[in-house]
Structures are given as structure tokens and as C-alpha cells.
C-alpha positions in Angstrom: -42.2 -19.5 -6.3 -42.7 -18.3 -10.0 -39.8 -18.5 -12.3 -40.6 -15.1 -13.9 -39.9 -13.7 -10.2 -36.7 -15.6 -9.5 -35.4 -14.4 -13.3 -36.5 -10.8 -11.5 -34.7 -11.4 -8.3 -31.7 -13.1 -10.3 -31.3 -9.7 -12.5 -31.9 -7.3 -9.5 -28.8 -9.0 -7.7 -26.7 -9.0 -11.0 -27.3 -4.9 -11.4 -26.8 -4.7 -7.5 -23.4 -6.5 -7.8 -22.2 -4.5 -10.4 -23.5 -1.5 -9.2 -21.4 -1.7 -6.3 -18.3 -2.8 -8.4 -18.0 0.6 -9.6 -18.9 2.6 -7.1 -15.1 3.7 -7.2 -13.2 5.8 -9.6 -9.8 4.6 -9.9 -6.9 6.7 -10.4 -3.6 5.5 -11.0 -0.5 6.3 -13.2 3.2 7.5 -12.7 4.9 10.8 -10.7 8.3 11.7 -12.4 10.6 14.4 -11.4 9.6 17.0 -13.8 13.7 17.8 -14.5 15.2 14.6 -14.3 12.6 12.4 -15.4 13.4 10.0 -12.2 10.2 8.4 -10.5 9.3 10.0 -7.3 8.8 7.2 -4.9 6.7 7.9 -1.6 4.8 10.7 -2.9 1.2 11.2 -1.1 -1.8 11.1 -3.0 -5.0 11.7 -1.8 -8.4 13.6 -1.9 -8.3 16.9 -0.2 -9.8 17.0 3.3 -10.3 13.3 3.4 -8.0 10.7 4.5 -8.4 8.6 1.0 -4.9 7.9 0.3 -1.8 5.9 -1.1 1.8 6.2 -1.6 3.5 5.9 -5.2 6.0 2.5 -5.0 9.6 2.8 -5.7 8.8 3.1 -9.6 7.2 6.1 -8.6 3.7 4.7 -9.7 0.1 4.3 -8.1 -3.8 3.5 -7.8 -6.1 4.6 -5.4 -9.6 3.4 -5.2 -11.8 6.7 -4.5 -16.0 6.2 -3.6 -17.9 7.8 -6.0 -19.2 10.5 -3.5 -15.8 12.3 -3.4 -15.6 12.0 -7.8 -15.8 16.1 -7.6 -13.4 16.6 -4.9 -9.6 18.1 -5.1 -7.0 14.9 -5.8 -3.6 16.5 -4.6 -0.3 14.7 -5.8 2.3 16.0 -3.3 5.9 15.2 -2.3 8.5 16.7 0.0 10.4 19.6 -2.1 7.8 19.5 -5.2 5.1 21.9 -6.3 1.7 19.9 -5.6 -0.6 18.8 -8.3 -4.2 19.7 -7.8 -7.2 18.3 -10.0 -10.8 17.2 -9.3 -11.0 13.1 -9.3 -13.1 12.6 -11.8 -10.9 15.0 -14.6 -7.7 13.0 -13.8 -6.2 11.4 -17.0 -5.0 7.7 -16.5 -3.3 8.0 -19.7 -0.6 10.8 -18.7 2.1 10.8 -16.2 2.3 13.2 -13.6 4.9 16.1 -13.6 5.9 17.5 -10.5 8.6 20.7 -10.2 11.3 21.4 -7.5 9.8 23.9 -5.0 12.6 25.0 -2.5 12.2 28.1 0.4 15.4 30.2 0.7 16.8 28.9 4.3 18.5 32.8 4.8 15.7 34.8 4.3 13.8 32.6 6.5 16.0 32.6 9.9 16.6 36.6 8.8 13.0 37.1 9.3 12.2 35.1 12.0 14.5 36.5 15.4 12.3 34.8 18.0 11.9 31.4 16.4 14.4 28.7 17.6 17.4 28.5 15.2 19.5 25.5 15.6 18.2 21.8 14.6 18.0 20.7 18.7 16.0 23.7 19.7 13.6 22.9 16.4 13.2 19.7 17.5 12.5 20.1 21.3 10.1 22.3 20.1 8.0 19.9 18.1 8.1 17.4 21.0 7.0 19.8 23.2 3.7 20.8 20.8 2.9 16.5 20.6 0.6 17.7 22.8 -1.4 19.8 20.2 -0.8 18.2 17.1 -1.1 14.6 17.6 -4.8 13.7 18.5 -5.8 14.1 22.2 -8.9 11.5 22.3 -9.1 7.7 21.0 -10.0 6.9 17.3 -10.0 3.9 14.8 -7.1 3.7 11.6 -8.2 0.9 8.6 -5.1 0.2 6.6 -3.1 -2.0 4.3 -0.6 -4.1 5.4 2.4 -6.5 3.2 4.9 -8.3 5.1 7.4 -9.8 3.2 10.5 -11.7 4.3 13.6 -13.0 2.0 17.0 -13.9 1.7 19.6 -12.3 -0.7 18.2 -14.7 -3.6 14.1 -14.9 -3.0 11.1 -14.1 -1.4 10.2 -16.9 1.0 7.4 -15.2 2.9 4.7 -13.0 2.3 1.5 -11.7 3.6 -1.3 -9.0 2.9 -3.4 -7.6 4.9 -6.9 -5.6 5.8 -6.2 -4.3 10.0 -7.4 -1.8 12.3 -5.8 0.0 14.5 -7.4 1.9 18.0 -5.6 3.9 20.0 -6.6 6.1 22.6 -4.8 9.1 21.9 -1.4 10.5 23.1 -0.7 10.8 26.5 -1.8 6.9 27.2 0.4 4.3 26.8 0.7 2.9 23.9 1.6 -0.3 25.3 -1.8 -0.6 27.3 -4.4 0.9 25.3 -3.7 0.5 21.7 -5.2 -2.5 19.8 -4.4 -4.6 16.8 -6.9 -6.4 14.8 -6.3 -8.4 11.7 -9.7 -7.9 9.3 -8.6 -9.6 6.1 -6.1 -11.5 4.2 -5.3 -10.6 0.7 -2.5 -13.1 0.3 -0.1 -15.6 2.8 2.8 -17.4 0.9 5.3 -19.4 3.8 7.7 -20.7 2.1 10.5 -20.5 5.2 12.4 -23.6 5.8 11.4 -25.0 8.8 14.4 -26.6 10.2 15.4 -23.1 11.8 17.3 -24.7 14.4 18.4 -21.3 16.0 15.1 -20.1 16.8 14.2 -23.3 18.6 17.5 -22.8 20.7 16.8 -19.3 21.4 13.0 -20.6 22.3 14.1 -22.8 24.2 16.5 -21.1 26.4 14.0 -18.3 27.2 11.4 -20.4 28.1 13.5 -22.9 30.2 14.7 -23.0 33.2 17.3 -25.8 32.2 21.0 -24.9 31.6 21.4 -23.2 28.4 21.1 -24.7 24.6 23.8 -24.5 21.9 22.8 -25.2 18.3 25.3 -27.5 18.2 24.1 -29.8 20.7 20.6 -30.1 18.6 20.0 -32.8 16.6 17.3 -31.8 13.8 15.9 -35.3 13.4 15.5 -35.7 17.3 12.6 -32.6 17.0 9.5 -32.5 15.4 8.0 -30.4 13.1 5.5 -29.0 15.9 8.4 -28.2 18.3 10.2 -25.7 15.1 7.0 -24.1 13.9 6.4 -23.5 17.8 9.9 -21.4 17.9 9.8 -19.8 14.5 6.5 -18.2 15.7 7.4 -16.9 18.6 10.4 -15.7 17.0 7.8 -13.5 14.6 6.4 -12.4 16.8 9.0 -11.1 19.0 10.8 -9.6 16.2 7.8 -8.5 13.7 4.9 -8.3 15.8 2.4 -5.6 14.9 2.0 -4.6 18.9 6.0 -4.5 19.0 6.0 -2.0 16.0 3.3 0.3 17.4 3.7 0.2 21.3 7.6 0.1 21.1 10.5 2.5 21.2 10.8 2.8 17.3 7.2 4.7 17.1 9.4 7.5 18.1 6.8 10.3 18.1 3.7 8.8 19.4 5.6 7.1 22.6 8.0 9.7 23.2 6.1 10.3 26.7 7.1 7.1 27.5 10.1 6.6 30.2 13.0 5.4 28.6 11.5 6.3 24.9 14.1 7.4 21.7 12.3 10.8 21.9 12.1 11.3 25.3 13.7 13.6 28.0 17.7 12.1 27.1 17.2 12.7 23.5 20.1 15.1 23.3 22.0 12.6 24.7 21.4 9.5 22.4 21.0 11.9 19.3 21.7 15.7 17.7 19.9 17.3 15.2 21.3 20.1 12.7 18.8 22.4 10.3 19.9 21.2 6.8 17.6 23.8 4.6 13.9 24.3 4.4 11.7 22.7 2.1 8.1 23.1 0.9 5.1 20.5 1.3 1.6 21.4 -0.6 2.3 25.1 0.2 3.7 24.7 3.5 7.3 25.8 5.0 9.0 22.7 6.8 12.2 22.2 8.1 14.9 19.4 6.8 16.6 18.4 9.7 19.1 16.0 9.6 19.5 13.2 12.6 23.1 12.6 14.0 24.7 10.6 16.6 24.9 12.0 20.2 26.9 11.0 23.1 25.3 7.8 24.4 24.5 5.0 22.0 20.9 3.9 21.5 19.2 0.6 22.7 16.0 -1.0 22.3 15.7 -3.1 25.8 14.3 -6.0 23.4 13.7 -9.1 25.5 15.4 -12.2 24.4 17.5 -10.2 21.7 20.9 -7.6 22.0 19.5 -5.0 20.3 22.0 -2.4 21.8 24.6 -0.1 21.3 23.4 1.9 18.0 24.3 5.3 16.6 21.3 6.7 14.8 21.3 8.9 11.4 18.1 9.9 9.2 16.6 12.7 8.6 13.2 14.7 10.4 11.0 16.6 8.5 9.0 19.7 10.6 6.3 22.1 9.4 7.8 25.6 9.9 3.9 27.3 10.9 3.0 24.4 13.8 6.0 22.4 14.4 4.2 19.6 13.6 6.4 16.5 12.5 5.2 15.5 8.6 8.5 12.8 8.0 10.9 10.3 9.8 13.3 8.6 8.3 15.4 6.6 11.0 18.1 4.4 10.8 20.1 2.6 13.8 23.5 1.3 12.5 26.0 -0.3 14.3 28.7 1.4 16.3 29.6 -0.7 19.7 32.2 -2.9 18.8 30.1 -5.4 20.5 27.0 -4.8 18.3 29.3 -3.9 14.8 31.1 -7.9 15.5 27.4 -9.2 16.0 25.7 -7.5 12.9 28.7 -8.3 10.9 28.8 -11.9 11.8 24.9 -13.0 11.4 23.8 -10.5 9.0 26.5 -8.7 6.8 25.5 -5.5 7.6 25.7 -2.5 10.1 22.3 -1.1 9.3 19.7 -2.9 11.8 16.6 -0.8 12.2 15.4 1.0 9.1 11.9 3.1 9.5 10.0 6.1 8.2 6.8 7.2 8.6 4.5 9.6 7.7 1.7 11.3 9.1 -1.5 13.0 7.5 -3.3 16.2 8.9 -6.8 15.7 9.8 -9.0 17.7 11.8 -6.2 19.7 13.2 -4.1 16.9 14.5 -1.5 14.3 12.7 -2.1 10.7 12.0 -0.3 7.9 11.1 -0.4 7.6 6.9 2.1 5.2 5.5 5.0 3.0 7.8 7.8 0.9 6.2 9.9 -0.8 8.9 13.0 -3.0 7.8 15.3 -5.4 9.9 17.3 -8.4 9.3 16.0 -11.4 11.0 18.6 -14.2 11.8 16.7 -17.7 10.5 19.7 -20.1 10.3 22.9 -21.3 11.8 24.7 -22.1 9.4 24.8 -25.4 7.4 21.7 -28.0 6.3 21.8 -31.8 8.2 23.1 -33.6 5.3 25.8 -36.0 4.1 27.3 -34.7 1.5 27.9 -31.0 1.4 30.2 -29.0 -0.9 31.6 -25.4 -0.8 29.3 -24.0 -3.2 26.5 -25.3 -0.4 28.5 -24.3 2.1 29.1 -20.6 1.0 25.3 -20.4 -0.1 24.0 -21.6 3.2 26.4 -19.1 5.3 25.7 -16.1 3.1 22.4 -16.7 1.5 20.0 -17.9 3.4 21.6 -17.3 6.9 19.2 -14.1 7.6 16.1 -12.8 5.9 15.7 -9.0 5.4 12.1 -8.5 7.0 10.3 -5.3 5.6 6.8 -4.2 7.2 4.9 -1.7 5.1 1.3 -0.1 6.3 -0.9 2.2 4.7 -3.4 3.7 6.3 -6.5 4.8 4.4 -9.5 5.6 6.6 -9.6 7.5 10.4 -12.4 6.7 12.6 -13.2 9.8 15.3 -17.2 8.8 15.5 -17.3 7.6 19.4 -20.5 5.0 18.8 -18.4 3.3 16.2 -15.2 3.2 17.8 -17.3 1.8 20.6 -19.0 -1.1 18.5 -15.5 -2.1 17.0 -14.2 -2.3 20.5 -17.1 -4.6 22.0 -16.1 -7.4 19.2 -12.9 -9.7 19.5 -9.6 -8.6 18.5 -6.7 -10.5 17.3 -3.7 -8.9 16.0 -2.0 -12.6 14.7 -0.8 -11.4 11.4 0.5 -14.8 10.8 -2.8 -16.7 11.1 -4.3 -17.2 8.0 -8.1 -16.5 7.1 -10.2 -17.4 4.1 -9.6 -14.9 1.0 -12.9 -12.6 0.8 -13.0 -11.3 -3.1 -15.8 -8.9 -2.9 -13.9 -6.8 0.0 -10.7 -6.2 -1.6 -11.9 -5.0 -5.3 -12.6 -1.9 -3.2 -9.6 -1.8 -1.0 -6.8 0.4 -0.8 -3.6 -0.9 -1.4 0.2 -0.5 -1.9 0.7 -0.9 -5.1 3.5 -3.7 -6.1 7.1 -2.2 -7.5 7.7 -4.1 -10.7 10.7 -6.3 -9.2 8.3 -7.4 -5.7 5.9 -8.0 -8.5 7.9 -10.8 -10.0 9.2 -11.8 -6.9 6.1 -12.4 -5.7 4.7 -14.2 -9.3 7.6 -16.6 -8.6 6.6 -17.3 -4.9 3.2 -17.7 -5.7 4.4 -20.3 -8.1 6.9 -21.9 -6.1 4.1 -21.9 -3.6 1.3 -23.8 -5.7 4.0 -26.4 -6.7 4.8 -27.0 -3.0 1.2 -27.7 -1.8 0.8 -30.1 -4.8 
């Protein structure tokens, strides 16, 4: 081969390469409260009639990677209760931060005017449930998102991973727990940094998977078990508490499984919950309802196996759009309120708040989609006190209140929909794993073009000091 033509060859893959590096316009900056000057965390940005999107971080700042095709197309800048911001991609100014105005609807004139429409928060949201029908999506499609799951205790981060996935699901009106699918494309990044010698979840392992009498931690010596036996029980234990297939095809996906028998959302929802109209906001133009979410007669359970995860009262707050009834927000909390469950979340984790979720959806071709989940619980890791001689107060306090639980906090943001049948198909024919805790080589090229959630400054230096802490441990 001449060397002239592998020079050629050489060049042509160099202008190829960087061709495709910047076949995206990035846009990123800050969204203030145009009054106040406060960042406004969880606003949507996106490109109109596309399902290109992110979420601004708790600093109430962004970037989102848009192809080059949609350069001329509308980027809206929208949050619940603001005036949107509207600009074509390729005029938006990295330089400037954006301003968004209060935009509130007068909750008078609007029940005035409207005599036949239902008036009290339950009969608003029996309504939506009824129309899940209409507005979520009635046939099976394909969701490529971002995903950072990040465990640590009241000091540190001591686990943390990024991810490429895919969601399929088949529509509403299957069940979830049968037909939707979990695949793990990517890995960005996978600290573990988790002490190993969690001698609780072996003992809970244990005992579920045992037909032997029953375990205490007391009784279990930490040098009498190998290393194989813990990392056995601490998986299982992620998996049972954090598992992506738990998150999507359980209870707490409130909307999408409210057909479900026993679901949060289901036929008993006045009974586990009440719902009272709090005032009526805007969103990008459009009238929605502020409901807030109280506690109803019966407490709430989540039938988890292997774990007491009963007896909550639930409080948050439902958003609703006025024209279809179609639900935009959740924000759901389950705290603590059998005396049972209040001792229990006192005692292991130090607080009464357990379950911690909102999600949002995005309106594509008539029906809503999942857009952007963050899903927080404690997760009890340790028993109590290190095997050691010696151990002081100052240990012993640390050990007790420190590093007894980790808070666990899921986030996903999803980026692309999939409604082509041959595609959604040809994904389905190849194998599927939904282990987010398996790791997989780091594949550079893909994620210069990714979406992802941008890092708020302090998980930025959390995570610049695990990454550290990480290096020095493998060495």
C-alpha cells in the first residue's frame, strides 16, 4: 500500500472524527428566578416537538447536547409557575443567564367559569386516573436515558454509578411487571467504595434464603465469613432495595401501574390518600392544577418482600393540566406514622421520611412519557459497631450515626422515545440485562454526545473526592 494513500486515509478519518465531534450544539448556562434571583432547580429544557431534553440541577444550571439537524428549532426553558423562554438553538447565548417571571392563573375566576368541571382536589384527581387511558401511550415504545446512582452516609459519598439504559414498555394497560424491560447500554462512571463487612445484609440474606432457624447479627462472627459470602448479600440487598425493575414495575410508579390490583393509585386511593386543589398554576401556556396530597384513612404499604415497608402516611403535591387532565408532576413522599414503622425509621435511619419520588412526564405525540425520575430512600448497611479491639466513644457514636445507613438517591433522565415498530423490534431480539451494578468498559466516543444530568457543585466535589479516594484504594 502507498504511503501517500495511507497519509490520505489517515486525514479522511481525522476530519471524519472531528466532524462527528461537533455535530452537536451545546447549550448550557443558569435559570434564576427573575424576582428573587434564586436558581430554579428542575426546570425542563428542551427543543420543541422533540424529546431532546434535560433538567437544570439544584444550582439551577444545565447543558444539553442538541444534533445539528434541530440547530433552527424552538429551545423552550420552562418551569411550573414561570413564563417560558422561547429561542431558536442556534441564537441561544452561553454567556447570559436565563430569566424566568412568575406566571400564576387566578384560581376564582377559573372554578366561576367552569360549572361542570369537577371542583374539589379528589374529584380532579379521579378524573385524571380515569383519562390514563388517553394520555399515557396505548402501544409499546423504546425510552434511552441517563441514569446516576449514588449512595452515602451523613459524611461521604461511598458509591456511585452512571449510566446509558433503555427502557421498553408495552404501553399502559399491560403489566408493568411482565412486559417492561431494562437494559443497561453504557457506563459513564462506577466508584464502590462500600465497606464490605455489612454484616446485616448477610443476616437478612441469609434468613430469606434459608430454611434454617433464624440469624441474629450478633451470633455472626465477621472473620468466620468470606468476602464472597458479603458481596453475595450486599447484592442482593441492591437489588431488592434499588433495583431498576423494582423502581419501574412497583407500586411507587404511581401513575403508570395504577391498573394494577393493590396499586397506590388504584381503586382504594381515597382511602390511603386525599387530595385538596391548592391554586392553579401555568406550564408553557397551559392551565394546570396544584393539588396538594394528604393522608387518608388507611395507611400505605409497599408489600416489599424481605423488608417492613408499611404503615406510611403520604404527603406531596400532584400537578394536572386543566385542558386534558393529564398528570405533568409528582412529588410523593411516604413518612412514617404507625408507631411500629415511626420506632423502626427512628431507630435505623434517624428519620421519618422513607420514600421520596417525583417524576415528570413530557408530551409527545398526544400522550405523556416518562422525562426525568429522582427516587430517594435510606438503606440500612450496618449494625452497629466495626470487629475491633479497641473502640472509643468517638468510634462508637460515628459508627451508630454515621455510617449506620446510606441515603440512596436514583436519578433518570430520559432523552430520546422510540415509537418506530421495526426498531423497537430489533432492540428486543438482542440480550437484555438490567444489572446496573455490573460494570462495563468506559466507551469515550459515545458519551461526548450523550445527554446527561448535569452535576450540582457540592455532588461535584463529592464525587472529585470519591474518585480520588477511589484511585488511592485500587493502588
Amino acid at each position: 500500500m502507498k504511503p501517500t494513500f495511507i497519509k490520505n486515509t489517515i486525514f479522511f478519518i481525522f476530519l471524519l472524527c472531528t466532524a462527528l465531534t461537533f455535530s452537536q450544539t451545546e447549550v448550557k448556562n443558569k435559570i434564576v428566578d427573575f424576582a428573587t434571583l434564586i436558581p430554579i432547580e428542575s426546570a425542563s429544557i428542551y427543543v420543541k416537538e422533540t424529546t431532546i431534553g434535560t433538567v437544570s440541577n439544584s444550582d439551577g444550571k444545565f447543558a444539553l447536547q442538541v444534533p445539528k439537524e434541530f440547530e433552527t428549532d424552538t429551545l423552550v426553558i420552562s418551569s411550573i409557575g414561570y413564563k417560558s423562554y422561547k429561542i431558536p438553538v442556534n441564537e441561544f447565548d452561553n454567556s447570559f443567564e436565563v430569566y424566568l417571571e412568575e406566571d400564576v392563573a387566578s384560581l376564582d375566576e377559573i372554578i366561576l367559569i367552569a360549572e361542570t368541571r369537577p371542583k374539589t382536589g379528589n374529584d380532579i384527581v379521579l378524573k385524571a386516573l380515569e383519562r390514563l387511558t388517553e394520555n399515557l401511550p396505548d402501544s409499546a415504545y423504546l425510552q434511552k436515558g441517563f441514569l446516576r446512582h449514588k449512595e452515602r452516609n451523613k459524611r461521604e459519598f461511598k458509591w456511585l454509578i452512571e449510566s446509558a439504559i433503555t427502557v421498553y414498555d408495552s404501553g399502559y394497560g399491560s403489566k408493568s411487571a411482565d412486559e417492561l424491560k431494562i437494559n443497561v447500554d453504557q457506563m459513564r462512571k462506577s466508584y464502590d467504595l462500600r465497606d464490605v463487612d455489612s454484616i446485616f445484609s448477610y443476616v437478612a440474606y441469609t434468613n430469606q434464603n434459608s430454611s434454617r432457624s433464624r440469624l441474629k447479627p450478633k451470633d455472626v462472627n465477621r472473620r468466620d465469613l468470606s468476602e464472597a459470602q458479603l458481596i453475595k448479600a450486599i447484592k442482593w440487598n441492591d437489588e431488592r432495595v434499588n433495583g431498576l425493575q423494582n423502581l419501574f414495575g412497583g407500586k411507587l410508579n404511581l401513575v403508570r401501574n395504577a391498573n394494577d390490583p393493590k396499586a397506590l393509585f388504584g381503586e382504594d386511593i381515597l382511602e390511603t390518600h386525599q387530595f385538596e386543589l391548592d391554586t392553579i398554576l401555568v406550564d408553557n401556556s397551559r392551565k394546570l392544577y396544584k393539588i396538594r396530597i394528604g393522608e387518608g384513612s388507611k395507611l400505605v404499604g409497599l408489600d416489599t418482600k424481605g423488608i417492613f415497608n408499611e404503615g406510611y402516611k403520604a404527603k406531596g403535591w400532584l400537578y394536572i393540566y386543566y385542558d386534558n387532565y393529564a398528570i405533568k408532576k409528582i412529588e410523593y413522599e411516604l413518612e412514617a406514622a404507625s408507631e411500629a414503622q415511626k420506632i423502626r425509621s427512628k431507630r435505623l435511619f434517624d428519620t421519618k421520611v422513607n420514600h421520596k419520588l417525583v417524576m415528570t412526564y413530557i408530551e409527545y405525540a398526544d400522550k405523556m412519557y416518562p422525562n426525568y425520575i429522582y427516587y430517594e430512600t435510606p438503606k440500612l448497611v450496618n449494625v452497629g459497631i466495626k470487629q475491633t479491639e479497641k473502640v472509643s466513644k468517638e468510634e462508637e457514636a460515628r459508627y451508630n450515626k454515621e455510617e449506620r445507613y446510606y441515603y440512596t438517591v436514583q436519578e433518570i433522565l430520559f432523552s430520546e422515545i422510540v415509537l418506530d415498530k421495526e426498531k423497537i423490534a430489533e432492540a428486543l431480539a438482542q440480550n437484555w440485562d438490567d444489572d446496573i451494578f455490573s460494570t462495563k468498559p468506559y466507551d469515550q466516543a459515545f458519551w461526548e454526545n450523550y445527554n446527561i444530568l448535569l452535576e450540582s457543585e457540592e455532588d461535584e466535589q463529592l464525587i472529585q473526592d470519591l474518585s480520588k479516594r477511589a484511585s488511592l484504594y485500587k493502588q
